[in-house]
N, C-alpha and C positions, 0 to 999 in steps of 0.2 A: 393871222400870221402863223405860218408853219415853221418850229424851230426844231434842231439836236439842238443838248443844253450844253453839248460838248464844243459849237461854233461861235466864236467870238463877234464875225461878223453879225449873225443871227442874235445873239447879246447887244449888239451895240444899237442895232434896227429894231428889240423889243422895246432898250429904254428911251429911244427917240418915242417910239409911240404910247409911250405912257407920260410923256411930257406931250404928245398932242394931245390926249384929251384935257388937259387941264386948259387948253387952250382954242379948239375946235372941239364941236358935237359930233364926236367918236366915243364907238365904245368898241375896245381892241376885244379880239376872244382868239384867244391860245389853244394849236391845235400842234400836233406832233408828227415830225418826217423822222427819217434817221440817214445820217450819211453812210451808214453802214450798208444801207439798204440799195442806198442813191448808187456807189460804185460798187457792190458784190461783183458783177459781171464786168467791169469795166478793166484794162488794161494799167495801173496804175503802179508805182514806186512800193515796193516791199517795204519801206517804213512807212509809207503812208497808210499801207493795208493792216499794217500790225495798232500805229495810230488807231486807227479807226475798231478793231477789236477793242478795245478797251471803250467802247463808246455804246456797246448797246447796253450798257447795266442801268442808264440816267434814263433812256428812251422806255425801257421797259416797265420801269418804275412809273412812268410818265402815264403810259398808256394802261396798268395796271389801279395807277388811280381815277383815270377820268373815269372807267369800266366800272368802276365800284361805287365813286362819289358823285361823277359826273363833273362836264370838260369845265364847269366854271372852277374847278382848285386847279387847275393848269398855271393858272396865274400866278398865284403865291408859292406852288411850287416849284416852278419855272425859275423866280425870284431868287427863291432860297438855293435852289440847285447850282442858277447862272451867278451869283453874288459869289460861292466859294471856288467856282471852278474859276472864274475870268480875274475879277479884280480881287479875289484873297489867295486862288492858285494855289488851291489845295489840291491834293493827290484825289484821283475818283476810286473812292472805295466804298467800304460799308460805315466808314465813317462819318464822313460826308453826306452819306447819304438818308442813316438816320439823323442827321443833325437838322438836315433840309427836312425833311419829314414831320418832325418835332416841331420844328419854325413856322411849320405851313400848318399844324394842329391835323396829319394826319398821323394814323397808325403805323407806326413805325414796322412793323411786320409786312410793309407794301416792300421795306428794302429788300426781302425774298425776291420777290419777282427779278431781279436785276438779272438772279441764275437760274431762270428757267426759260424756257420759248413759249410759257401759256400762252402769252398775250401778240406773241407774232402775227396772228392774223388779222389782227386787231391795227400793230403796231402801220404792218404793209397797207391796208385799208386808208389807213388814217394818211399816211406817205404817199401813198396815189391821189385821194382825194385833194391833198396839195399839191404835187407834181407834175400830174399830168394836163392839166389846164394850162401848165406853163412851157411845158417841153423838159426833156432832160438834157441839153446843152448845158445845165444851168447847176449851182447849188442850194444853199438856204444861204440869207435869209430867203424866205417867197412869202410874200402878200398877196391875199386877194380883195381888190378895191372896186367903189363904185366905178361905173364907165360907161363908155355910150350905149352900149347893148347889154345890163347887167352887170355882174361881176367880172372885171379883169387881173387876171394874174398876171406878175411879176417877179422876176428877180430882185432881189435888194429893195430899198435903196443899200447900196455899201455905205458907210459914213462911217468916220473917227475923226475926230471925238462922234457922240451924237446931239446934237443939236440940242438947245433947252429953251424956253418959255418959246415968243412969238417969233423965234428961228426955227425952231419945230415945226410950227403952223406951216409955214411959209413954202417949209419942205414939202409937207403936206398940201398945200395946195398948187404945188408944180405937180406931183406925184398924181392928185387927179386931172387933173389940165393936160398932162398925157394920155392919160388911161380914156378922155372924155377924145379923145383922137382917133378916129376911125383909122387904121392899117402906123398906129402908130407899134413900136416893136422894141427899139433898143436905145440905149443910150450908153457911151460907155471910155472910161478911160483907165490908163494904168496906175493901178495902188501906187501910192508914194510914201507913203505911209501907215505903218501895222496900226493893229489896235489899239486905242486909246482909252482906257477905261479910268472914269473920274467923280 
């Protein structure tokens, strides 16, 4: 799964897949895009642009620790990042940031990275290698799952709430039953409701 720790949707499609594995034989691994990255070039609402400035300090951290520890702390830092931002909605700063840091038992001095461009090439790499397999029509969440030819990417699922025990599964196994679909592509309707974090 490719997330920003800054999108809810992407939050609400991590904790669905961590309630799949306690119920199908998955094992989820956490990889990093940034929406920052996704519309730089793109025609977009000046608050949405100004939004999204405030969003590479979580990504950079993101990509400044997998660099160092390697992508398995993605997970727990992910966790800790997406726990204060969505359902405790705290402000993104350096405070938050070392607290996720601390939670997830890494070195708190990773929260530097949030104000530098080190790990930019890094970060872009990482945001293509999920992106572009799916198109950029699209935002995060993106997954890439089994399918008939390999691995297939997607957008979403979108979900709120997100699903828990063998409703999970179930999701999950619509989700490959698509993906095992040869010129299968979209599915899609309109949000009726925001996010539901519980």
């Amino acid at each position: 799964m490719w997330f920003d720790p800054a999108c809810p949707w992407a939050w609400l499609t991590s904790r669905w897949l961590l309630e799949v594995e306690g119920v199908r034989p998955i094992d989820t691994t956490f990889h990093v895009m940034s929406l920052a990255v996704l519309n730089e070039d793109k025609d977009i609402p000046d608050d949405y642009r100004t939004m999204l400035s405030g969003t590479w300090g979580a990504v950079r951290i993101c990509i400044a620790a997998e660099r160092k520890y390697g992508p398995e702390v993605l997970r727990d830092l992910y966790t800790a990042l997406g726990t204060r931002i969505h359902p405790l909605k705290q402000e993104k700063n350096r405070d938050l940031y070392v607290a996720a840091l601390t939670e997830a038992r890494l070195p708190v001095e990773l929260a530097d990275a949030a104000d530098t461009d080190e790990y930019d090439e890094r970060l872009r790499e990482s945001h293509h290698e999920g992106m572009d397999p799916v198109g950029y029509e699209v935002g995060t969440p993106v997954i890439h799952v089994p399918g008939a030819d390999g691995l297939v990417a997607f957008f979403g699922p979108v979900i709120s709430p997100a699903p828990k025990g063998e409703a999970a599964g179930k999701l999950w196994d619509g989700v490959l039953a698509v993906a095992s679909t040869d010129g299968f592509f979209e599915l899609k309707r309109t949000r009726t409701r925001g996010p539901i974090f519980d």
